[in-house]
C-alpha positions as CSV (number, residue, x, y, z in Angstrom):
1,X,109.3,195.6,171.8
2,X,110.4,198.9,170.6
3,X,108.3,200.8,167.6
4,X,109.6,202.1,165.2
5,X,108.5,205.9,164.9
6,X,108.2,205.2,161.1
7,X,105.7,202.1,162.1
8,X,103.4,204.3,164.6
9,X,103.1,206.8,161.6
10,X,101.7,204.4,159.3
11,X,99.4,202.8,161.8
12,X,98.0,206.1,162.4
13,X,96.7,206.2,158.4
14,X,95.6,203.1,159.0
15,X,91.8,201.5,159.7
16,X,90.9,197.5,159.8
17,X,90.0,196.2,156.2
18,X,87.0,193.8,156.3
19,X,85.9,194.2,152.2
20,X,88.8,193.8,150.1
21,X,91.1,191.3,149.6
22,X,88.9,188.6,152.0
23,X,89.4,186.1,149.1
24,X,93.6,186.1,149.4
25,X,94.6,183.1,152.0
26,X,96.6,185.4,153.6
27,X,93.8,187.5,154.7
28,X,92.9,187.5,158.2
29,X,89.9,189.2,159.8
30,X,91.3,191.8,162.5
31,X,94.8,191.5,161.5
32,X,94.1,192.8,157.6
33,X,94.6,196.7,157.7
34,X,94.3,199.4,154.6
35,X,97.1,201.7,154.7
36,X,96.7,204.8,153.4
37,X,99.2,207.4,151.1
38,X,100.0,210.3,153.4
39,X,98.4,212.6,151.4
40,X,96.0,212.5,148.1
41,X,99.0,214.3,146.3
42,X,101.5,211.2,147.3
43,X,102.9,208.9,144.7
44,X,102.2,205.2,145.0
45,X,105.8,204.4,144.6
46,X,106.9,206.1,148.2
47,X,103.2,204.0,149.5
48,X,104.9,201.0,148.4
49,X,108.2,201.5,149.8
50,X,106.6,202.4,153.3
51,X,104.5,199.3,153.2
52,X,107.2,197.0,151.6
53,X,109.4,198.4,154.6
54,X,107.0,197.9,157.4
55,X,106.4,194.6,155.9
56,X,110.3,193.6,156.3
57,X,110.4,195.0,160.0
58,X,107.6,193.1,160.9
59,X,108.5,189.8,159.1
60,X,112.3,190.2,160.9
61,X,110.4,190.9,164.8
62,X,107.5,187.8,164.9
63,X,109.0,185.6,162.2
64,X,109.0,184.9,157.9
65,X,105.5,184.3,157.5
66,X,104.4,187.2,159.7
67,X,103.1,190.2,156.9
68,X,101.6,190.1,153.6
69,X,101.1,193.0,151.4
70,X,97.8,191.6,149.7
71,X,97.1,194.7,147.3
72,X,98.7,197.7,146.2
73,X,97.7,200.3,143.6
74,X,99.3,199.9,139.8
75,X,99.2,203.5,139.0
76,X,98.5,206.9,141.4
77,X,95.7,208.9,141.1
78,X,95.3,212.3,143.2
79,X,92.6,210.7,145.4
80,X,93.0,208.7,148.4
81,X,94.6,205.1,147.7
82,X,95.2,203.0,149.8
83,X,97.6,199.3,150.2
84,X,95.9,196.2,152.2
85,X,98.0,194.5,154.2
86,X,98.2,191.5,156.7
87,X,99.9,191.5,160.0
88,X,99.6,188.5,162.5
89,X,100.8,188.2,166.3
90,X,102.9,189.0,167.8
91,X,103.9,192.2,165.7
92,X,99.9,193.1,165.4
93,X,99.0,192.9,169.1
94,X,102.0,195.6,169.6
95,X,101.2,197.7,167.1
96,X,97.5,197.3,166.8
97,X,97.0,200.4,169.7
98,X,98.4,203.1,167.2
99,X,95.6,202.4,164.8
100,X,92.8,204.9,165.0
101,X,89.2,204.2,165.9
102,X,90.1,200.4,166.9
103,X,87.0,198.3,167.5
């Protein structure tokens, strides 16, 4: 499967979430990541679209039910926010060596 270079770049802001959003069905230990904006200065509108993208590509490789954004920010703040989203196999075992710090 090919990667999109838009895909590696978002994996590399990313980190595993294991605190938030553990409630949502759609939450999934090891396949639930927090996606961070590029920078603290970033609006939450461009965050959304890049996750809401990724979201699509991944949905259209392994399948419908194959992403879930779980939480997004309402409003931006100059700090460092972040989106929570859920990505099963077989899209998350491909991209899943792009994210830094794996464990």
């Amino acid at each position: 499967m090919k990667v999109p270079k838009y895909v590696v770049e978002l994996m590399e802001r990313s980190r595993y979430e294991y605190d938030r959003c553990t409630k949502s069905p759609n939450y999934g230990a090891g396949y639930t990541i927090s996606i961070q904006k590029h920078s603290e200065y970033g609006m939450i509108d461009t965050l959304k679209a890049e996750v809401e993208r990724l979201c699509k590509w991944a949905n259209r490789i392994g399948g419908p039910e194959t992403a879930y954004l779980l939480y997004i920010p309402s409003e931006t703040h100059h700090v460092n926010q972040s989106a929570v989203v859920t990505i099963f196999d077989p899209v998350m075992q491909q991209i899943e060596k792009y994210i830094p710090n794996r464990k």
